[in-house]
C-alpha positions in Angstrom: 11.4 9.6 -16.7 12.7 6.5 -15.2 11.4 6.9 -11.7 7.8 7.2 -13.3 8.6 4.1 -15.2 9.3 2.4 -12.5 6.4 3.0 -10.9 4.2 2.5 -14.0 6.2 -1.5 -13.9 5.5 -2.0 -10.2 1.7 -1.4 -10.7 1.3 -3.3 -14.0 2.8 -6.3 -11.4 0.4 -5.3 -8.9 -2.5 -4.9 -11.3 -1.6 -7.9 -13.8 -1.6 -5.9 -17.0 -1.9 -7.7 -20.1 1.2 -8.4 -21.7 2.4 -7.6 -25.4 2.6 -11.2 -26.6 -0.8 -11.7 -24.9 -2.6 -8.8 -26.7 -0.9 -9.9 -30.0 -2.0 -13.6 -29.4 -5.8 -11.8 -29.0 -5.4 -9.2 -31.6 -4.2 -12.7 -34.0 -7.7 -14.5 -32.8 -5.6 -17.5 -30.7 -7.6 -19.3 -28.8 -7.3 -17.4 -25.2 -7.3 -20.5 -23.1 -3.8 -20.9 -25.0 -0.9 -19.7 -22.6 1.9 -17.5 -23.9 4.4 -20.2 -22.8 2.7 -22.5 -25.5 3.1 -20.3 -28.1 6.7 -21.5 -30.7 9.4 -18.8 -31.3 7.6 -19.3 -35.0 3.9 -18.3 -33.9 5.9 -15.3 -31.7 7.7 -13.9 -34.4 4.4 -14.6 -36.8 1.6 -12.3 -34.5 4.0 -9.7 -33.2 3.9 -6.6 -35.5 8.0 -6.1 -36.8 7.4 -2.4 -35.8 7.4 -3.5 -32.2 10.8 -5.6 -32.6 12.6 -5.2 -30.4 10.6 -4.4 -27.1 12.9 -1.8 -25.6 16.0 0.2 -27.7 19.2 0.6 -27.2 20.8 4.2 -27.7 22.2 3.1 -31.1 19.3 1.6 -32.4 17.4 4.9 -31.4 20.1 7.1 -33.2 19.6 4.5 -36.1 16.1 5.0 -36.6 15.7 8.1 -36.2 18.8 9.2 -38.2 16.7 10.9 -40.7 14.8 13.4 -38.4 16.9 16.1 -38.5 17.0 17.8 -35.2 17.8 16.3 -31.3 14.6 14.6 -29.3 14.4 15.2 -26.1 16.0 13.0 -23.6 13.4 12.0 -22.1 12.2 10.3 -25.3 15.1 8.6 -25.9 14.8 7.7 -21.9 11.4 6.5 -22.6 12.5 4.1 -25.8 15.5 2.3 -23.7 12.8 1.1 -21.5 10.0 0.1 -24.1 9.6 0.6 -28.0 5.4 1.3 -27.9 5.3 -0.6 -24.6 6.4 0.0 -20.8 7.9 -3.1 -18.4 5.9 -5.4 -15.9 7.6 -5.6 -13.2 11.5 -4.7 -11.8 14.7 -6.6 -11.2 15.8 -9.6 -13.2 13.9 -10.9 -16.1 13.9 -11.6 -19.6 13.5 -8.2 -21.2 14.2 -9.2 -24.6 10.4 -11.3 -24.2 7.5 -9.8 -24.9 5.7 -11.3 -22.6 7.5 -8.7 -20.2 6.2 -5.7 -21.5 2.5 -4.1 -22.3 1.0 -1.9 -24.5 1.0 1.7 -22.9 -0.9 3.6 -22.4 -3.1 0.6 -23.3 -4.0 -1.8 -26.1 -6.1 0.4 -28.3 -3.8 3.8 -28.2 -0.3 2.5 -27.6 2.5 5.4 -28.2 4.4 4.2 -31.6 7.2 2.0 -31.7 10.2 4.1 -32.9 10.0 2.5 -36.4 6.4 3.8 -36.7 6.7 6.7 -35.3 9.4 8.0 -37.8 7.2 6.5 -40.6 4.5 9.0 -39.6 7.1 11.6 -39.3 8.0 11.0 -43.0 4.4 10.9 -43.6 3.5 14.2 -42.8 5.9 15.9 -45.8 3.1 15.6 -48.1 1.6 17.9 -45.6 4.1 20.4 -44.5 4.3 23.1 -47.1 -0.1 23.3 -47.2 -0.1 23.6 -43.2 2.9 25.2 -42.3 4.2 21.8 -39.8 7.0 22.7 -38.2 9.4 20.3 -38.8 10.3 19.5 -35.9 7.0 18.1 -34.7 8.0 14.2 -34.1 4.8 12.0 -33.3 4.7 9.9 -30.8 1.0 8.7 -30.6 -2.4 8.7 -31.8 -5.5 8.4 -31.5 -9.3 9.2 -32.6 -7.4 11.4 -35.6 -5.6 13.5 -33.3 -2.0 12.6 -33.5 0.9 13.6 -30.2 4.1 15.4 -30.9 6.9 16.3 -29.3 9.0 18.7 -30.7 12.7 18.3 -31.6 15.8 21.0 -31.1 18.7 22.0 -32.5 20.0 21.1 -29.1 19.0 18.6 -27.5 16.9 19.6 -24.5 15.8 17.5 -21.4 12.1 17.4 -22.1 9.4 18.9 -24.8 5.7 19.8 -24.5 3.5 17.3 -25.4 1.3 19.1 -28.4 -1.8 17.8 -30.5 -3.0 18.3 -33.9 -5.9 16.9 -35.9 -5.1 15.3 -39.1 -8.0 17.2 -40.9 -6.7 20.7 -39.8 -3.1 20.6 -38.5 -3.2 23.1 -36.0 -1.5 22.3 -33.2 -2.5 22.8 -29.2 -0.6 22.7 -26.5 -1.5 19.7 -23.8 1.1 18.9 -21.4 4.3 20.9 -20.1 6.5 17.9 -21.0 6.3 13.9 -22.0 7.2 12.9 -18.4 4.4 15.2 -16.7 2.1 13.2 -19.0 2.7 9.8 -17.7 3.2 11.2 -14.2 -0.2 12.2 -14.4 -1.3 8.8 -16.1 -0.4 6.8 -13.0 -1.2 8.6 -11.0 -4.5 8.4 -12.1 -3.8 4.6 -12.4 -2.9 4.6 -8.9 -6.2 6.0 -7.5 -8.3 3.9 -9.8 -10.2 7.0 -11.1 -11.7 6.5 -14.6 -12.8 9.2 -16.6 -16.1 8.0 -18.0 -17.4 8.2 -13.8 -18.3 11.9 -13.4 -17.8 12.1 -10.2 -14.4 10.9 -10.6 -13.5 13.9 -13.4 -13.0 16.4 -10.8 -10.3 14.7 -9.1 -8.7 13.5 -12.5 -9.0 17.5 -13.7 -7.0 18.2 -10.5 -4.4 15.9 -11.5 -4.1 16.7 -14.8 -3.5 20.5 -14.0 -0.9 19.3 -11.4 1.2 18.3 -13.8 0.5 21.3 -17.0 -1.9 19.4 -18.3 -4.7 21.2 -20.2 -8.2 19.9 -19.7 
């Protein structure tokens, strides 16, 4: 996992992703010729979402949280977390990495994975669900989007990875879309990387390819 971070943080560099604190000041209707630097500790702490403080966990804070789900994540969650809580680094080396302005929503601003505090909320969100569909309990969510929510899945010991399943939230049945977390995100910049984009069609061949590379299912 944190080889393909780093490589995800070298091309948001390269590519001048926009940062946490800049989506926020967007998502909070600041005027966008504002710069983050103009922004007070007070406005920060007012338009980022608590959720999302702070930007990256350490292994305490992820044992904290998650204290109530009661089997091991996979490492490379808990890998994935230390680097960014519902966001992934711009850039390498030294910087402030408690700022927000370091970070940036990922997979991007509309479907960012949940930061930790979220992602247990949903977690203790599906109970009300669990006996009617039959959830395993050790589905932990990670994601969501267009009502179709990520899991990984949780062990009575912890393991290095876990498959990457989905599940609508008007039928609960879960499929099986990626061998593990950190073939996901391989496959996501690598994408990133070619500059493919799957609303070209010709371009959904070669992002199909990719996909199945890494266990995806397409």
């Amino acid at each position: 996992m944190t080889d393909v971070i780093n490589r995800i943080a070298v091309l948001a560099e390269q590519r001048d992703y926009i940062s946490n604190l800049r989506a926020a000041m967007i998502c909070s209707g600041y005027n966008p010729k504002r710069t983050t630097k103009e922004l007070s500790p007070e406005e920060i702490e007012r338009i980022v979402p608590i959720e999302f403080i702070p930007p990256r966990l350490s292994l305490e804070r992820i044992e904290q949280i998650t204290k109530d789900f009661p089997f091991y994540l996979p490492l490379e969650v808990y890998e994935l977390y230390q680097r960014g809580n519902g966001c992934l680094p711009i850039g390498l080396g030294e910087k402030d990495w408690e700022s927000f302005n370091n970070y940036f929503p990922f997979p991007n601003l509309d479907e960012p994975f949940y930061p930790l505090v979220k992602a247990m909320e949903r977690y203790r969100a599906l109970d009300e669900y669990r006996e009617k569909y039959d959830i395993d309990p050790r589905f932990f969510p990670i994601s969501e989007f267009e009502h179709c929510i990520r899991i990984v899945i949780g062990a009575e010991e912890q393991q290095e990875s876990s498959p990457v399943l989905t599940f609508y939230t008007d039928c609960f049945e879960p499929r099986m879309e990626w061998t593990s977390l950190t073939n996901m995100i391989l496959a996501w910049v690598e994408v990133e990387e070619r500059g493919l984009r799957i609303y070209e069609k010709a371009e959904r061949e070669e992002i199909k390819a990719i996909w199945e590379k890494y266990g995806g299912r397409w």
